[in-house]
C-alpha positions in Angstrom: 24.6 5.1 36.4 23.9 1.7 38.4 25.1 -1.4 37.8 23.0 -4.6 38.2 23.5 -8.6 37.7 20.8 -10.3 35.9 22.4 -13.7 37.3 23.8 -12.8 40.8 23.9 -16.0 41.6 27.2 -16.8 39.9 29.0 -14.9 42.1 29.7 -17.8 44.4 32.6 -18.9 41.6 34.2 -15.8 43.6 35.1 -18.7 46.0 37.9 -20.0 43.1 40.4 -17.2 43.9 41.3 -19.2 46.5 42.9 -21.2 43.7 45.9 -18.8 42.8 46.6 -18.0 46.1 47.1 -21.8 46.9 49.2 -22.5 43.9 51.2 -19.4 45.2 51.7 -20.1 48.7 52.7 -24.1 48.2 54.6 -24.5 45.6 57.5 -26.1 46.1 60.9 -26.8 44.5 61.4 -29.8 43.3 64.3 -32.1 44.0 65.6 -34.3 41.3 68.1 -37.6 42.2 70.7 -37.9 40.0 72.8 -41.3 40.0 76.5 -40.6 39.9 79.2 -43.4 40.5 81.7 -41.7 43.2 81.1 -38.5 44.8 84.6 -39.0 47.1 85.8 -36.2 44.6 83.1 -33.7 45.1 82.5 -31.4 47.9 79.2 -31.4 49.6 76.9 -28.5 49.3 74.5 -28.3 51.8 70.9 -28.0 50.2 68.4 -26.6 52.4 64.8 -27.2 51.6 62.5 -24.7 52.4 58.4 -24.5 52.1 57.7 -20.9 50.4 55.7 -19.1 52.8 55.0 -15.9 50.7 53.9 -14.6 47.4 57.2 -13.7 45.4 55.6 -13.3 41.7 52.5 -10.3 42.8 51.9 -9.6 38.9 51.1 -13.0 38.1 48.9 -13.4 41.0 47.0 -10.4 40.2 46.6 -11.3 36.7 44.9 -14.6 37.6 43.0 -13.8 40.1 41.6 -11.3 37.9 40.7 -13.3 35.4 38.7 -15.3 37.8 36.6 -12.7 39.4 35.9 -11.0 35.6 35.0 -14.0 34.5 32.7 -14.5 36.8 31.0 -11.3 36.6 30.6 -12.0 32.8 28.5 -15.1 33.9 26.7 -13.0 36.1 25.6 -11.0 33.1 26.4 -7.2 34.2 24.0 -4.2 33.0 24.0 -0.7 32.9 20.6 0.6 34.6 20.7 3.8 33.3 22.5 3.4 30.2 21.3 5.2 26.5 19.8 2.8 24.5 22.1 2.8 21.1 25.1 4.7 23.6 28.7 3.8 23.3 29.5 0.0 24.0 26.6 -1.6 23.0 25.1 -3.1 20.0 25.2 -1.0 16.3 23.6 -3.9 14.4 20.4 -2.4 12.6 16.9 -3.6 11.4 16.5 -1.6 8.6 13.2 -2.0 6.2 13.7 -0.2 2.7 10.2 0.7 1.5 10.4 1.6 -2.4 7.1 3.7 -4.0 6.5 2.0 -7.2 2.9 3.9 -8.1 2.3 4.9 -11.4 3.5 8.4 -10.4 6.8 7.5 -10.1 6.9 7.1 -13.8 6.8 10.9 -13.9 10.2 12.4 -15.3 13.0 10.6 -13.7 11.8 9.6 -10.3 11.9 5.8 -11.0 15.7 6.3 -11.8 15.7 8.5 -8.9 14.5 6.6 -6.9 16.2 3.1 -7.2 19.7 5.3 -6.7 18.6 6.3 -3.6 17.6 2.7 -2.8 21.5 1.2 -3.5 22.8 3.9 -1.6 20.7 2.7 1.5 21.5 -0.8 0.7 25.7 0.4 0.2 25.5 1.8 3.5 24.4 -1.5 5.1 27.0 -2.7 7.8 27.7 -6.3 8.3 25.7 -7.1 11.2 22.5 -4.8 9.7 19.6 -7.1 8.4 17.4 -5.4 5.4 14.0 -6.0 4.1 12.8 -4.6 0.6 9.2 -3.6 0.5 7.4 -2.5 -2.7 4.3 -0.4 -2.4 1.6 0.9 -4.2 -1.8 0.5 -4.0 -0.4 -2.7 -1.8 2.9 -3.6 -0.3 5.2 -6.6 -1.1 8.0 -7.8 1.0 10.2 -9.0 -2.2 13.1 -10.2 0.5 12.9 -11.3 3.4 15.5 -9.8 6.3 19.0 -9.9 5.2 22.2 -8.8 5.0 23.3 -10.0 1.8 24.1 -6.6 -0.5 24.3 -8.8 -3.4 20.4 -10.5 -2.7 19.0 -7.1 -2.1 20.2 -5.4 -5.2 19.2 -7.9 -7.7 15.2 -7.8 -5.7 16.2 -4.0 -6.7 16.9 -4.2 -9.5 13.8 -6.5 -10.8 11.3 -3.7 -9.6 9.2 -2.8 -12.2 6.5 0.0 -11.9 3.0 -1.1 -11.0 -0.2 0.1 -12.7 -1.7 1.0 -9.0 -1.9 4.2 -7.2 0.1 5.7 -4.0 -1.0 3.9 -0.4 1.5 4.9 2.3 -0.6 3.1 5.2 0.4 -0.6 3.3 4.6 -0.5 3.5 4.4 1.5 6.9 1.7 -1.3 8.3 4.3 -3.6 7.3 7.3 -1.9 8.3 5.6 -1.6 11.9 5.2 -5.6 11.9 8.7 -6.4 11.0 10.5 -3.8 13.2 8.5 -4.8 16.1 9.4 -8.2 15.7 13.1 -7.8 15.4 15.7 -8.2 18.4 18.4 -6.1 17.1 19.3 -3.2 19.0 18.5 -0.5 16.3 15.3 0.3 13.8 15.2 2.2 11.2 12.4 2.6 8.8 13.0 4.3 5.2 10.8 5.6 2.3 11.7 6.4 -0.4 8.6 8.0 -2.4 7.1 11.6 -4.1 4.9 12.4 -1.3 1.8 12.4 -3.3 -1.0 13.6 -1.3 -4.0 11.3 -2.3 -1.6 8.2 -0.6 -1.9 9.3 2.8 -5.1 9.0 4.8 -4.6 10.6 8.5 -7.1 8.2 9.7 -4.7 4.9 9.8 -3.4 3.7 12.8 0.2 3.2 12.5 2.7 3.5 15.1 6.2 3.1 14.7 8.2 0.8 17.1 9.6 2.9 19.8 13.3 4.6 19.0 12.8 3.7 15.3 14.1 6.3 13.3 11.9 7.4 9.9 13.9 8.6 7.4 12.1 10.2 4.1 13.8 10.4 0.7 11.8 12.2 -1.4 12.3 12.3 -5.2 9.9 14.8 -6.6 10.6 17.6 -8.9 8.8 21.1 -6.7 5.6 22.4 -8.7 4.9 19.4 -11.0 2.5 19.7 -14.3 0.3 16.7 -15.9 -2.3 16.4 -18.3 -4.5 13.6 -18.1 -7.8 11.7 -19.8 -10.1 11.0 -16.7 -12.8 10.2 -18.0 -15.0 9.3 -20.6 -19.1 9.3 -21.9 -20.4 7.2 -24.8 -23.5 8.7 -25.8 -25.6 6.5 -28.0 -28.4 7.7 -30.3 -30.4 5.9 -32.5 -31.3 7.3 -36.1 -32.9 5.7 -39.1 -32.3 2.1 -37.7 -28.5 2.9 -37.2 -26.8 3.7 -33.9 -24.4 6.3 -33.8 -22.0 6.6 -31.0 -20.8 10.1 -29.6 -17.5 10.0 -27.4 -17.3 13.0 -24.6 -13.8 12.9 -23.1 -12.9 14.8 -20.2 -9.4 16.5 -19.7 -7.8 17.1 -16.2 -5.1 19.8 -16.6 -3.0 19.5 -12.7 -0.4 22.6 -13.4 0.0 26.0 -12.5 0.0 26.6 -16.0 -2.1 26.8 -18.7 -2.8 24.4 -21.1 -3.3 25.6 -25.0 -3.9 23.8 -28.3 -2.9 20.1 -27.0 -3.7 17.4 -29.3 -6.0 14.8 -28.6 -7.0 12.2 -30.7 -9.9 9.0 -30.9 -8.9 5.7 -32.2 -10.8 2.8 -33.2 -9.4 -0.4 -33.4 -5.8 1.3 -34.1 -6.7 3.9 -36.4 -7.7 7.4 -35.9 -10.9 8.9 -36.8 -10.7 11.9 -35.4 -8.3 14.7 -33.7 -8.6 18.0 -32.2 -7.0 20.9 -30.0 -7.8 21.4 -26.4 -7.0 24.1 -24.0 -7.3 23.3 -20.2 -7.2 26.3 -17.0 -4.4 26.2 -15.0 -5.3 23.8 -12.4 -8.7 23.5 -14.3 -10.6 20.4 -16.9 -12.3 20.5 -20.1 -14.7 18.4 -22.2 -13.8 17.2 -25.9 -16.2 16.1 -28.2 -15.6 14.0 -31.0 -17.9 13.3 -33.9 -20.2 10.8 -33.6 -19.6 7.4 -35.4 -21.8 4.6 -37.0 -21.4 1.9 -34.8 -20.8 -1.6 -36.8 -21.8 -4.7 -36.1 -19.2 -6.0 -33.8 -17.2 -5.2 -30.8 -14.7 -2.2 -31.3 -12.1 -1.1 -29.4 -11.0 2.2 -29.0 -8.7 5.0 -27.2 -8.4 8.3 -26.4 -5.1 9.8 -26.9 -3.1 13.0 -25.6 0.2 14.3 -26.6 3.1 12.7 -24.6 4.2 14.1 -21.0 5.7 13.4 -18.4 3.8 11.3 -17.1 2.5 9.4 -20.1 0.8 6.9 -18.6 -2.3 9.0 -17.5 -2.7 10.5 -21.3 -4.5 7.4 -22.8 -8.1 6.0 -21.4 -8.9 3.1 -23.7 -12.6 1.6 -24.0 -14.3 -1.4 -25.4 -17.4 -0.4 -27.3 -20.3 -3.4 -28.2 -23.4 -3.0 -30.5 -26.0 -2.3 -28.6 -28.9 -5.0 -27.2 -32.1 -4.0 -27.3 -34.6 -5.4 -25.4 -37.7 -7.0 -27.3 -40.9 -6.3 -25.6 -44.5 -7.6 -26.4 -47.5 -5.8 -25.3 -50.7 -7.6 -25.3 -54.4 -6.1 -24.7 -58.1 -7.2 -24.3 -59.9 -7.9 -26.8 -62.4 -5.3 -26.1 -59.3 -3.1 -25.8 -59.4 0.8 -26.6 -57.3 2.5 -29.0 -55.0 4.0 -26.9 -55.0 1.5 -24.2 -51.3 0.8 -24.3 -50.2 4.8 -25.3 -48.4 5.7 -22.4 -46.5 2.1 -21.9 -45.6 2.4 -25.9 -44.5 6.0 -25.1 -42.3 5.2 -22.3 -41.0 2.6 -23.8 -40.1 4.1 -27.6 -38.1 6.7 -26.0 -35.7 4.4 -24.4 -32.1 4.2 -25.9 -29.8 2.5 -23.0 -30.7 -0.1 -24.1 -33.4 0.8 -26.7 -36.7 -1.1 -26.8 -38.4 -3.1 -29.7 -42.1 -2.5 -28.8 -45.4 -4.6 -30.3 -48.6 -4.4 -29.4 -51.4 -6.7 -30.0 -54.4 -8.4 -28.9 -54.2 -11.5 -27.0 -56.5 -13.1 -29.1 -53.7 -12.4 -32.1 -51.1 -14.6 -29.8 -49.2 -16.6 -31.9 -47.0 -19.4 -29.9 -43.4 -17.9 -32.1 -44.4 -14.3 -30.9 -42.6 -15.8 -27.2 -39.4 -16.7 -29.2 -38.8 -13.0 -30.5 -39.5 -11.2 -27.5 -37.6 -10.8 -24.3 -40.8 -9.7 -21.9 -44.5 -10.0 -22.5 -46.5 -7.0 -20.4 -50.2 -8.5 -20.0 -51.7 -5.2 -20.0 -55.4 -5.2 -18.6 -55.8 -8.8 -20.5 -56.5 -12.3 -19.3 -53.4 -15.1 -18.6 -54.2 -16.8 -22.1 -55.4 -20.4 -22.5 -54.7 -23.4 -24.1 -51.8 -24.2 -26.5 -50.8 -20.0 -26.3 -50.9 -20.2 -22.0 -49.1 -23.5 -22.0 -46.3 -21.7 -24.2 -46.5 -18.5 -22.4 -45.8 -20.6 -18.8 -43.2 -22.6 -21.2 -41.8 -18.8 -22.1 -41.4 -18.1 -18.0 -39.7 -21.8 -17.1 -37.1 -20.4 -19.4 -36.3 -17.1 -18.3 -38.4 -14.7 -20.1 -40.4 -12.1 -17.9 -44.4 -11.3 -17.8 -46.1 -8.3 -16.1 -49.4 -8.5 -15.2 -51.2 -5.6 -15.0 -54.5 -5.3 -13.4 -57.3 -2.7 -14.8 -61.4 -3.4 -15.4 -60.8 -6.6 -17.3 -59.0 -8.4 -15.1 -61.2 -9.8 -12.5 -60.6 -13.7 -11.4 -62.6 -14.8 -14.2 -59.6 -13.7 -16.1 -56.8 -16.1 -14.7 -57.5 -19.6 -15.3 -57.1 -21.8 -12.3 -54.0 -23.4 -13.5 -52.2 -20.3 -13.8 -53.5 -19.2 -10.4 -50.1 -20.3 -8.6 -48.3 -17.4 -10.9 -50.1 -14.8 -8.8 -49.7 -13.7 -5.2 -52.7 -14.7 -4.2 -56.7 -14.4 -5.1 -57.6 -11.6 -6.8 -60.6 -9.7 -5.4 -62.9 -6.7 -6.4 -61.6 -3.5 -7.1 -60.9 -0.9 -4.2 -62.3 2.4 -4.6 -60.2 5.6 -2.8 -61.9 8.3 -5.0 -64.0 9.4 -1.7 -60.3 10.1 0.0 -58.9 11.8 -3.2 -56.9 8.6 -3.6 -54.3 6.5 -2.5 -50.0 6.2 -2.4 -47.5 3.7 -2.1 -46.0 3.8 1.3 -43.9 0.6 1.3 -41.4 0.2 -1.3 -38.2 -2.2 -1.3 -35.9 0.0 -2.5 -33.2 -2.8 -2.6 -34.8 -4.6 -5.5 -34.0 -3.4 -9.2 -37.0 -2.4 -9.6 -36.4 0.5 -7.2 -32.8 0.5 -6.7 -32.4 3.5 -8.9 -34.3 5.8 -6.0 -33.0 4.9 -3.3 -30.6 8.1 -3.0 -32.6 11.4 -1.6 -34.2 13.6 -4.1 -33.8 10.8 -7.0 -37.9 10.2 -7.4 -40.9 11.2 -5.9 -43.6 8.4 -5.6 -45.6 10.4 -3.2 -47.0 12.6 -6.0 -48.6 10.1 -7.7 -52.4 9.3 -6.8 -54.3 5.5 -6.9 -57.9 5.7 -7.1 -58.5 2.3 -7.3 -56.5 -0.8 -7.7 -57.2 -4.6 -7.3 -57.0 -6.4 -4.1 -54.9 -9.1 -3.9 -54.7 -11.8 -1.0 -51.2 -12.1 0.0 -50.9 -15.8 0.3 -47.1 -15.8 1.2 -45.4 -17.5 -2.3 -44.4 -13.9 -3.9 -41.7 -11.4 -2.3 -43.8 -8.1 -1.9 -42.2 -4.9 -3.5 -44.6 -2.1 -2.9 -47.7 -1.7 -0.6 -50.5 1.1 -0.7 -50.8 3.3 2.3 -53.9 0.7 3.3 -51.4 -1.8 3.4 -52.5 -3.7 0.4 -50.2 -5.4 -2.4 -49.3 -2.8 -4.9 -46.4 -4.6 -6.7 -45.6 -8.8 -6.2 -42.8 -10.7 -7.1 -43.0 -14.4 -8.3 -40.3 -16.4 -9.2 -41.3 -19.6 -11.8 -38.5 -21.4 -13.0 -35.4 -19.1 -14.6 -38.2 -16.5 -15.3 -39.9 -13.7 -13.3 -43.7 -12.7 -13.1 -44.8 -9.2 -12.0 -48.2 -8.2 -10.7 -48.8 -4.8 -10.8 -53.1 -4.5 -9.0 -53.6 -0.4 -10.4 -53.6 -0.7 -14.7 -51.5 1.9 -16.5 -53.5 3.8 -18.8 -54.5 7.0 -17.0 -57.8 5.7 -15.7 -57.4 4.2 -11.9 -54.3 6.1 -11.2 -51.9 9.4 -12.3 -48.8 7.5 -12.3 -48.3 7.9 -16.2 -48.3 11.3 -15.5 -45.6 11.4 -13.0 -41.7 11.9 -13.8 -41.4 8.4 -11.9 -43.0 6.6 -14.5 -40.5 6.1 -17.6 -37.2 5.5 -15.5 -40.1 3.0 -13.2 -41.3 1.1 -16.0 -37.7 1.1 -18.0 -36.5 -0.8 -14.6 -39.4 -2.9 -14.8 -38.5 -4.3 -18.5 -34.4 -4.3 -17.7 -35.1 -6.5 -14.5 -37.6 -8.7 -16.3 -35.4 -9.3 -19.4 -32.7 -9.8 -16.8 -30.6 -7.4 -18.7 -27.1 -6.1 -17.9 -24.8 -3.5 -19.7 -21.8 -4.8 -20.4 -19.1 -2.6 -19.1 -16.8 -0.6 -21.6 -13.8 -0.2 -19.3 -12.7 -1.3 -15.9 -9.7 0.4 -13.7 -6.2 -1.4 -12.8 -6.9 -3.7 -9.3 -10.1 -4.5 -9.9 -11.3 -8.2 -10.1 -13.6 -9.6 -12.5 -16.2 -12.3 -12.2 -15.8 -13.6 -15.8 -18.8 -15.6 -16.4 -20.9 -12.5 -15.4 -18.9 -10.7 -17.4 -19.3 -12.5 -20.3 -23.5 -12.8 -19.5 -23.5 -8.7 -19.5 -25.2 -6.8 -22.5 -27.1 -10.1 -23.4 -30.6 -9.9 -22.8 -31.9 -13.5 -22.2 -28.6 -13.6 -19.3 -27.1 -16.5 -21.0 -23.2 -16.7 -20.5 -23.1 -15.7 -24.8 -22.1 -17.7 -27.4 -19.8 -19.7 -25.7 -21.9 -21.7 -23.2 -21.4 -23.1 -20.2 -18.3 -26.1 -19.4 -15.9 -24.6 -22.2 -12.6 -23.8 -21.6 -11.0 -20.1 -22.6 -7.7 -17.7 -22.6 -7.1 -14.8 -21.2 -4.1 -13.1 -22.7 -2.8 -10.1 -20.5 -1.6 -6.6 -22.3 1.6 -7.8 -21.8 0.8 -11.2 -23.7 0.9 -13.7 -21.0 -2.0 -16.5 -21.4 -3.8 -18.5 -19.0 -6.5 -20.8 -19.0 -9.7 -20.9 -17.3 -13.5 -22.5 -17.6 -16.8 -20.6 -17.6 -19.6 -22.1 -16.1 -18.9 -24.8 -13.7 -17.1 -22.5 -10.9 -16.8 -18.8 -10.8 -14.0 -18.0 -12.2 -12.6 -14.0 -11.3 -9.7 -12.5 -12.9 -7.6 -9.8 -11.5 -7.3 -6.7 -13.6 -3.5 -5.8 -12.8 -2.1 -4.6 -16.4 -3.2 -1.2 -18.7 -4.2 -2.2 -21.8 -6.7 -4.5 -23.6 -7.3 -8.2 -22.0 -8.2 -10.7 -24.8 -10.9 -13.6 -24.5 -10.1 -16.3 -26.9 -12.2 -19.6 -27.4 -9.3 -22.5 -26.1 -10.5 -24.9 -29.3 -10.0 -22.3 -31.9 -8.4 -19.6 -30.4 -10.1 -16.9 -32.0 -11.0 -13.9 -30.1 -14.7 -13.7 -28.9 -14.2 -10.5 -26.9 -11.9 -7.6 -24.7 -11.6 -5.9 -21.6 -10.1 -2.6 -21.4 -8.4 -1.2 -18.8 -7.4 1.8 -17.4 -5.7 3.8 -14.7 -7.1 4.7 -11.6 -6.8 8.7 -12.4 -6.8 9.8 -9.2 -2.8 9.0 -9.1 -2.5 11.6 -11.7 -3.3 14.4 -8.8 0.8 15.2 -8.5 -0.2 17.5 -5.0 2.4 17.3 -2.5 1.9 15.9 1.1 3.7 17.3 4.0 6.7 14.7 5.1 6.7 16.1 8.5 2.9 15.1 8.8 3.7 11.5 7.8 6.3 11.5 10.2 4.9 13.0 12.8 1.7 10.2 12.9 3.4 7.3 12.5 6.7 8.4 14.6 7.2 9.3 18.8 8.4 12.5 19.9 12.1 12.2 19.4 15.0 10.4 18.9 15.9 11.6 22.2 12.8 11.2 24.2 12.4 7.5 22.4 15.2 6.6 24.0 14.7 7.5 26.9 11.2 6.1 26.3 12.6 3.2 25.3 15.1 2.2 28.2 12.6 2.9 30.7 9.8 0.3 29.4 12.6 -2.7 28.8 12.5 -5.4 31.1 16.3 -6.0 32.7 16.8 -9.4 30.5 16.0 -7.3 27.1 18.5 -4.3 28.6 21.0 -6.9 29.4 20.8 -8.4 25.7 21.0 -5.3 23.8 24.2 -4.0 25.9 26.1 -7.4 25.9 28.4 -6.6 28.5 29.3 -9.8 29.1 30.9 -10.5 25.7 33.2 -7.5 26.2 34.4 -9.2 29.6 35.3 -12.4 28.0 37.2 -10.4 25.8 39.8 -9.2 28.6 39.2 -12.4 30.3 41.3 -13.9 27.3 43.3 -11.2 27.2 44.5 -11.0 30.8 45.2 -15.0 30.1 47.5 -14.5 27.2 49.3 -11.9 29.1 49.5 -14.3 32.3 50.9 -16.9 29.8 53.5 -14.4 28.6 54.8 -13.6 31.9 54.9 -16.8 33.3 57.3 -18.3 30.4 59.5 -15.3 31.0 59.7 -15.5 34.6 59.9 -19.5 34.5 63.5 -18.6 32.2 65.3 -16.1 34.6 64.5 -19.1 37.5 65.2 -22.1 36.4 
């Protein structure tokens, strides 16, 4: 073990213990004269004096000198070379972060209690030099105090923890622990987590590395083999009977125990009251679907929740929902006047047999236009029939400023002569002669933008085969560059055009729909095609019965879901409103101007009240992200073992061999201790030296 200075230069202050010995060597007696009026009485004395030529008080000398030479080797600044980091004589002070699991799962049983015990006793063990930081962590992590070593500070951040609604995420608190230990100078780190292990918090592919020589410790406060029931999920199935809809809710029951589960009750609610309740029996480690009768749906919004008998985790036994009347989208079909009978069959088909959202279908002949038909409809589908003229085609372009949606749909009858030239800007370009493929069995679409909503819905593989289908003639349309292109034939010709005019949207569609110049209506492609045809054109939006804890809402397009037209509902635009939490905290915000987002943090039911009357104009519910209610356990040693070196030995040793001398030098402190005998060995000197002073007057 080698000792080295980090300032060797001070060691020319060795040149001062030439200061004792001089003291030593010439001091001399001192001769005091004394007036006296007659000394013929006295007898002389003879006084002899004498320069000391030698050292008569060694001990003294010694202890001086010594305190000069230590001294300065203290300023020197001493260090061990191959001293342990942490070893006896240097620094104990700790950096200690105290990361607390406050997940939903820690609700289970007693683990909250649990688990703040074991957090004082980490925070009662702190010594006086130790500095603390408390981090809470779920789904994120929160530093509630900064470091400190005030016990008092840390236990009331303690106890003001409350349990969050989010789910387990060990990679948060251990990112943050590995910023604050790494910034710390204090000789020791130590990292603690106090937690249940869960395993769907731990994702092997984080990086996260421990300061070197940090030491992890793991409290774990789960019960061994735990058991949960939860609600995970929910369908609302909507029918349509007689004029009334009736609503269906399927619930779906997660049983996460080694046991089986019989006869548990679970009940549906409706704006606080129940309207129906049954038994359910779950497999060990298994789930189950419950059925309740269907309802009549009323005329308003209605909340409701499904309910399971209590457990011990209660949290994950309730999945709430917000349930509004459903919007269905008006749709006007118009035909030639020359028209056959079943011209429009297949679009009327298609359309009927819609429920999500259902469709209100009419069909007439353009020439039976009527200017108020626009205000009751939500698209107009010119099927086969000319753009129409005068007071009705001024309306209809009126109809598109707006917002409403058209679909033009080219057959026979719709040559140029069809589209009047001051309604030629609404297509993609000129519209030419018909283009025959019956000699190559027919065409296919080749090029489809499967980002627009239109086609959105097949993007995935195996979710709709347009290949199938077969074109044998369609329009041909000059591309002329003012509408966005959404499907080609394999010729390369415009299938399907885009053009935007005003708030409203105008589809061209060149290959008619009735069976004649293409098998499309034949095709499975063609109802979920044409259904996402009418929702994009009536730019419609369902209105989302639940969202899950953490996730942030953009309110005005909230508020603008479910309504057909896309307006942001009754409320307008520029009008203040009040959110009031679950817990009943309120805050104000304005829809319209500025996006406004809210985050979802609380379980429960989120109110929307108008600010001028404060009466409630609508809910949000929300709900737990279920996948917390998975209770399997995770391995502690495989945390440890990724975020943690090889050993608290090997650290070490890791650890002295990559610090630079100054950063060796300042967790050992030698120096202090030198200081300390340096004032030591004076008061000693001092002690001596009065005594000795006495016996020699």
């Amino acid at each position: 073990m080698g000792i080295s200075l980090l300032a060797p230069l001070f060691l020319a202050g060795l040149a001062a213990l030439a200061i004792p010995v001089i003291i030593h060597l010439t001091q001399k007696t001192k001769k005091e004269a004394i007036p006296f009026p007659s000394l013929m009485f006295l007898r002389r004395v003879p006084y002899k004096t004498a320069r000391r030529q030698r050292i008569r008080h060694w001990l003294l000398f010694l202890l001086r000198s010594s305190a000069i030479v230590i001294l300065v080797v203290a300023f020197a600044r001493p260090l061990l070379e191959n001293a342990a980091v942490g070893g006896i004589g240097l620094e104990t002070a700790r950096e200690v972060v105290l990361m607390v699991d406050r997940s939903y799962s820690m609700g289970y049983g007693d683990r909250w209690s649990r688990a703040l015990d074991a957090a004082h006793g980490v925070i009662d063990g702190l010594g006086p030099e130790d500095r603390a930081t408390l981090v809470l962590f779920s789904d994120h992590a929160t530093a509630v105090s900064d470091a400190m070593g005030d016990g008092a500070a840390l236990r009331a951040a303690l106890d003001a923890a409350e349990l969050s609604n989010g789910t387990t995420r060990y990679a948060t608190p251990l990112q943050l622990a590995e910023q604050i230990l790494a910034e710390s100078q204090l000789p020791n780190r130590e990292a603690i987590l106090v937690t249940d292990f869960q395993k769907v918090g731990w994702q092997q592919e984080a990086e996260i590395q421990l300061p070197t020589g940090t030491e992890l410790q793991l409290i774990d406060v789960a019960e061994p083999d735990p058991a949960n029931i939860a609600v995970t999920n929910l369908t609302l199935d909507r029918i349509y009977r007689d004029g009334r809809e009736l609503v269906a809710v399927l619930a779906r029951v997660a049983n996460q125990g080694e046991d089986s589960l019989k006869n548990a009750q679970i009940g549906l609610l409706l704006d606080g009251d129940q309207v129906g309740s049954q038994g359910v029996s779950v497999d060990a480690n298994g789930s189950a679907t419950v059925r309740f009768p269907s309802f009549a749906m009323p005329r308003r919004e209605v909340r409701g929740s499904v309910q399971l008998a209590a457990d011990a985790l209660p949290l994950d036994n309730v999945f709430r929902f917000v349930l509004s009347p459903g919007q269905s989208i008006s749709v006007l079909i118009l035909e030639h006047a020359n028209a056959g009978r079943d011209e429009s069959l297949y679009l009327h088909r298609a359309l009927s047999i819609g429920s999500e959202p259902p469709h209100t279908v009419t069909v007439k002949p353009i020439s039976a236009l009527r200017p108020s038909d626009l205000d009751a409809n939500s698209v107009v589908i010119l099927n086969d029939a000319p753009f129409p003229t005068g007071t009705s085609g001024t309306r209809l372009r009126r109809f598109l400023n707006d917002g409403g949606g058209v679909m033009a749909v080219l057959g026979p009858r719709s040559g140029p002569s069809s589209w009047p030239q001051d309604a030629a800007d609404l297509l993609p370009g000129a519209i030419g002669v018909p283009v025959d493929r019956l000699g190559d069995r027919g065409g296919t679409l080749s090029i489809m933008d499967y980002k627009h909503p239109v086609f959105d819905v097949f993007s995935a593989p195996r979710s709709g085969d347009f290949s199938q289908a077969r074109y044998f003639r369609y329009r041909r349309i000059q591309d002329e560059g003012r509408s966005a292109v959404l499907a080609r034939f394999d010729d390369g010709n415009i299938a399907l055009a885009e053009t935007r005019v005003g708030r409203g949207k105008m589809l061209v569609w060149a290959s008619g729909l009735s069976n004649s110049w293409n098998d499309l209506p034949l095709q499975p492609v063609f109802l979920p095609t044409l259904h996402q045809v009418v929702r994009h054109l009536a730019r419609y939006a369902p209105r989302e019965s639940w969202f899950i804890a953490g996730q942030v809402l953009d309110l005005s397009q909230y508020l603008a879901q479910g309504v057909v037209d896309g307006t942001v509902s009754v409320l307008g635009t520029g009008v203040d409103i009040i959110i009031e939490s679950p817990a009943g905290e309120r805050e104000v915000r304005q829809i319209g101007s500025t996006t406004e987002y809210l985050t979802l943090a609380e379980q429960g039911f989120y109110e929307i009240r108008h600010a001028g009357d404060n009466d409630v104009v609508g809910a949000i519910a929300v709900n737990l992200d279920v996948t917390e209610s998975n209770l399997s356990r995770l391995d502690a040693e495989e945390l440890a073992s990724s975020v943690t070196y090889r050993g608290a030995g090997q650290a070490a040793a890791d650890l002295a061999a990559t610090l630079t001398p100054t950063e060796k030098e300042r967790r050992q402190a030698l120096w202090w201790y030198l200081l300390i005998s340096v004032l030591a060995i004076l008061v000693a000197e001092s002690a001596i030296s009065n005594r000795v002073s006495r016996r020699n007057p």
